[in-house]
ZALO-147550 format. One line per field, with one value per residue (C-alpha): x, y, z. Coordinates in nm, 2 decimals, always signed. Each point is the difference from the previous one (the first is absolute). Layout:
N
X (X / ...) $
Y (Y / ...) $
Z (Z / ...) $
//
This chain:
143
X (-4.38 / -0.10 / -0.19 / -0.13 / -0.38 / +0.05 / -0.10 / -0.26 / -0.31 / -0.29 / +0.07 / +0.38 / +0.05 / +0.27 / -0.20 / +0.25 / -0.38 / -0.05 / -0.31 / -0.26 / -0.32 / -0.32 / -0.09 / +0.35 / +0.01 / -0.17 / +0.28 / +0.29 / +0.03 / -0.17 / -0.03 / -0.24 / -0.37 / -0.17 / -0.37 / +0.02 / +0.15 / -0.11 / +0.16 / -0.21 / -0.07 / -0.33 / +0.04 / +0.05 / -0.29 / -0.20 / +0.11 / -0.08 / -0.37 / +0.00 / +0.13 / -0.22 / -0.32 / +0.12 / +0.04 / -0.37 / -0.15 / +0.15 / -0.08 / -0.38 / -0.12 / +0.02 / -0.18 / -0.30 / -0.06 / -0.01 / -0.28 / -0.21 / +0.01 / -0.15 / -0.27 / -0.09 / +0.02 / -0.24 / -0.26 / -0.09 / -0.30 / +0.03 / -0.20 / -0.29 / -0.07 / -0.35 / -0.26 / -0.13 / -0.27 / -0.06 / +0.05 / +0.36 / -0.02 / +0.27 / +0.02 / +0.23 / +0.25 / +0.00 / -0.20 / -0.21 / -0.22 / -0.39 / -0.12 / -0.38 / -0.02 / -0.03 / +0.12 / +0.34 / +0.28 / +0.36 / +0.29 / +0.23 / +0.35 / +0.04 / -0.22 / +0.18 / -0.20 / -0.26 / +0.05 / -0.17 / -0.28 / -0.12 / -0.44 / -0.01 / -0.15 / +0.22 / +0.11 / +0.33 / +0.23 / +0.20 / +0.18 / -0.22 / +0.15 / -0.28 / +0.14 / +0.12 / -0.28 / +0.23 / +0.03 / +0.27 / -0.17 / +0.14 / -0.24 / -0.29 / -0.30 / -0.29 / -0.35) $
Y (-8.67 / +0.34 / +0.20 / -0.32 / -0.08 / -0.42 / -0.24 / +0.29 / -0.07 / +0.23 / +0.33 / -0.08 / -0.29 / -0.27 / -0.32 / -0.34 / -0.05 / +0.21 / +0.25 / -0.11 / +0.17 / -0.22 / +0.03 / -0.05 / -0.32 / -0.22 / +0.05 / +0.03 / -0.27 / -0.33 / -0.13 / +0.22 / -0.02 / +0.29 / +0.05 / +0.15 / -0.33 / -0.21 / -0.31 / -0.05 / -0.32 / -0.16 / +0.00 / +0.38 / +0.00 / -0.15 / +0.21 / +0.29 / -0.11 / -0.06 / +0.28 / +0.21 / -0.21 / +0.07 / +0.42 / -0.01 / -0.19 / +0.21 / +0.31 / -0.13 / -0.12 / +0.38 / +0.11 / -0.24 / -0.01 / +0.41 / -0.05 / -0.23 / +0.21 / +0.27 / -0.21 / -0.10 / +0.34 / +0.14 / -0.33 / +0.18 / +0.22 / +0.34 / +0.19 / +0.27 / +0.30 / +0.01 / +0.25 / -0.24 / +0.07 / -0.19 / -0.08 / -0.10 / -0.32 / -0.07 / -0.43 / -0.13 / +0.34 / -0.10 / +0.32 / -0.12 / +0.24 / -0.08 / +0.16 / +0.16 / -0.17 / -0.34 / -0.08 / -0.13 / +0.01 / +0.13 / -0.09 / +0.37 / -0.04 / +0.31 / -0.08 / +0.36 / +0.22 / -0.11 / -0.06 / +0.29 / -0.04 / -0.34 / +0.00 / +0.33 / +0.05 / +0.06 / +0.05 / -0.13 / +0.07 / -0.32 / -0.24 / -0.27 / -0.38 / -0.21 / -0.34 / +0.08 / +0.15 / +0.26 / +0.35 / +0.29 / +0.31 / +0.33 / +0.23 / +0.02 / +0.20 / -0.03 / +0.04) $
Z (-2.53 / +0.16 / -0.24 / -0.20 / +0.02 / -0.12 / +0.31 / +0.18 / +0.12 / +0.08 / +0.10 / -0.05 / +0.23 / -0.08 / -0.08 / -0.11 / -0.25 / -0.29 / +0.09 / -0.29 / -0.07 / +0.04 / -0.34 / -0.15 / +0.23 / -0.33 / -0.22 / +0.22 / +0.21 / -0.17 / +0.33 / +0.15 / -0.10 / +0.01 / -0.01 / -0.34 / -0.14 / -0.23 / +0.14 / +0.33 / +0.16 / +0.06 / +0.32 / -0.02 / -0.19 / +0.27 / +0.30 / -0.19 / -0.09 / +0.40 / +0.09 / -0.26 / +0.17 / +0.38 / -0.13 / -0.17 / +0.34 / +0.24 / -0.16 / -0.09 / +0.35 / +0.14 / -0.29 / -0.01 / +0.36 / +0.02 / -0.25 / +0.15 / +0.35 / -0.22 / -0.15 / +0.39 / +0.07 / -0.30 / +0.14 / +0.27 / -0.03 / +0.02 / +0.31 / -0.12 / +0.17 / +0.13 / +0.18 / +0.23 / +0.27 / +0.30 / +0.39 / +0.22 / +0.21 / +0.20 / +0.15 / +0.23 / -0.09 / -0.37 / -0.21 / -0.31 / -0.21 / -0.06 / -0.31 / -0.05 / -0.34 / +0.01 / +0.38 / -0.11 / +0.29 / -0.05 / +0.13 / +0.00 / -0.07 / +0.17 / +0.32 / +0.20 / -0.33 / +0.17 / +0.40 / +0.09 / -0.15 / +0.10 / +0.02 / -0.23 / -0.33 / -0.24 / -0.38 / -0.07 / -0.31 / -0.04 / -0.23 / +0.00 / -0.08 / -0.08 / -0.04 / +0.41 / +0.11 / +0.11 / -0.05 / +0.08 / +0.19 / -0.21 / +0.18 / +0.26 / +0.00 / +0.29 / -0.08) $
//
């Protein structure tokens, strides 16, 4: 027996089965279907259109909820950077920004930009965010 290859298994191990190839199972051993036989089952059949449905759902939920957070994301409007003249008011600790043109109030995002300032006369550089009535300070300048 020593020097004989008949009866090993992978990597030269004794197996009491014949090691088989899985594409040389089909015509082999008529016993075994493979996938790549022609006589499956319905049953077979079945499981594998589940299975195939199960792959395509699992994979698909990732992929059309990372687009909708981007279409949220794109929703919101974008901030624009403004010159914007106008006076500090600082109520009950919470800072808001009263512009020269057209008296609308602020709320700063930022309120320590402009802490120091509070009662002054000042031009501000800063996103502005309309639909929050909010705006960003980038920079201050007193007048």
């Amino acid at each position: 027996m020593l020097g004989s290859t008949s009866g090993l298994g992978p990597a030269g191990i004794r197996s009491r089965a014949p090691f088989y190839c899985f594409f040389l199972h089909d015509g082999i051993n008529p016993e075994f279907n493979s996938p790549l036989s022609k006589n499956t089952e319905p049953q077979d059949e079945q499981l594998s259109v589940v299975m195939l449905a199960m792959s395509v759902v699992t994979l698909g939920v990732p992929v059309l909820s990372h687009g909708k957070m981007q279409a949220v994301a794109h929703d919101e409007q974008k901030p624009e950077l403004r010159d914007i003249k106008g006076s500090v008011k600082s109520t009950d600790g919470k800072i808001t920004f009263i512009a020269d043109e057209g008296g609308k109030t602020w709320d700063v995002v930022n309120p320590d930009a402009l802490k120091d300032h509070v009662r002054h006369h000042v031009q501000l550089s800063a996103d502005v965010y309309t639909d929050k009535s909010q705006i960003h300070v980038m920079t201050v300048t007193m007048l």
